[in-house]
N, C-alpha and C positions, 0 to 999 in steps of 0.2 A: 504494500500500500504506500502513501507517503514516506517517502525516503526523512522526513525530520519530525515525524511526532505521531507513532502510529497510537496515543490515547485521543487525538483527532475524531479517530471511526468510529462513528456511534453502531454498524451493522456488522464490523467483525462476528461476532456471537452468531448473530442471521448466517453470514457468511462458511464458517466454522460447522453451524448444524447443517447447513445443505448441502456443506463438498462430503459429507458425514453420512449421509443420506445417498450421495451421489455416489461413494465409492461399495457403499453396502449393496448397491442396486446393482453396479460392475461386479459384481465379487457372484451375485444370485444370476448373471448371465453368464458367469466363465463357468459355474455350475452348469446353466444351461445346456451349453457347447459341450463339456465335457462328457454330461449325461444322453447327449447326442438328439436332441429337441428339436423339434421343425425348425428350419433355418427361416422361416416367414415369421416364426415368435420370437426365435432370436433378435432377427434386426428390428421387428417391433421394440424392443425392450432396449434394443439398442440406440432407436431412436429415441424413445424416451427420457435416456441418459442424457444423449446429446442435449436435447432440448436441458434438461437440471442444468446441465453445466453453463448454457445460455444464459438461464435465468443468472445463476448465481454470476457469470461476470458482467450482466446489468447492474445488480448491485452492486460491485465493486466496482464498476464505473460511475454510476450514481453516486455514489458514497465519495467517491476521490473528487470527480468534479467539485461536488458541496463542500469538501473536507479543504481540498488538496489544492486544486485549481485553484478557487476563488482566494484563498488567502496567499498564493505566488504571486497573481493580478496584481491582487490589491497593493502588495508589496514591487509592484514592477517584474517580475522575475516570469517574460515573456517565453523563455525556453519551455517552459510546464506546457505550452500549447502543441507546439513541435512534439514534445515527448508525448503527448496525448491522442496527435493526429496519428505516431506512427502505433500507437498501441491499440488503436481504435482500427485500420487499416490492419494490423496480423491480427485482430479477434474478429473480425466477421471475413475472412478467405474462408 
């Protein structure tokens, strides 16, 4: 999260329970696979991940912008835009 004050993040906790969530739901599809399960339920389920992990780096985008961003701004420190535009560009490829 912010590189200078991650007690900033009010949604860590949020964050924290859903990648928590997310890796339990990974762990009940390598099950899957292993127990040799229609491969149409598998990538169902596999989509479904995807999507969790979505959600969850909205939050953490949400959260830095509100947190992170605004107080760089405010402070001048223009580079948090650039580092945002390219973090924002490899999370939705």
């Amino acid at each position: 999260m912010c590189n200078t004050n991650h007690n900033k993040h009010k949604d860590t906790k949020k964050v924290i329970d859903r990648m928590s969530k997310a890796i339990g739901h990974m762990e009940a599809v390598k099950r899957m696979v292993e127990d040799g399960r229609d491969c149409s339920e598998v990538l169902i389920q596999i989509s479904a991940v995807k999507s969790a992990l979505n959600n969850i780096g909205k939050i953490i985008l949400q959260d830095h912008i509100n947190n992170c961003v605004i107080d760089a701004v405010e402070n001048g420190d223009l580079k948090i835009l650039e580092d945002l535009t390219e973090a924002i560009n490899k999370f939705v490829k």
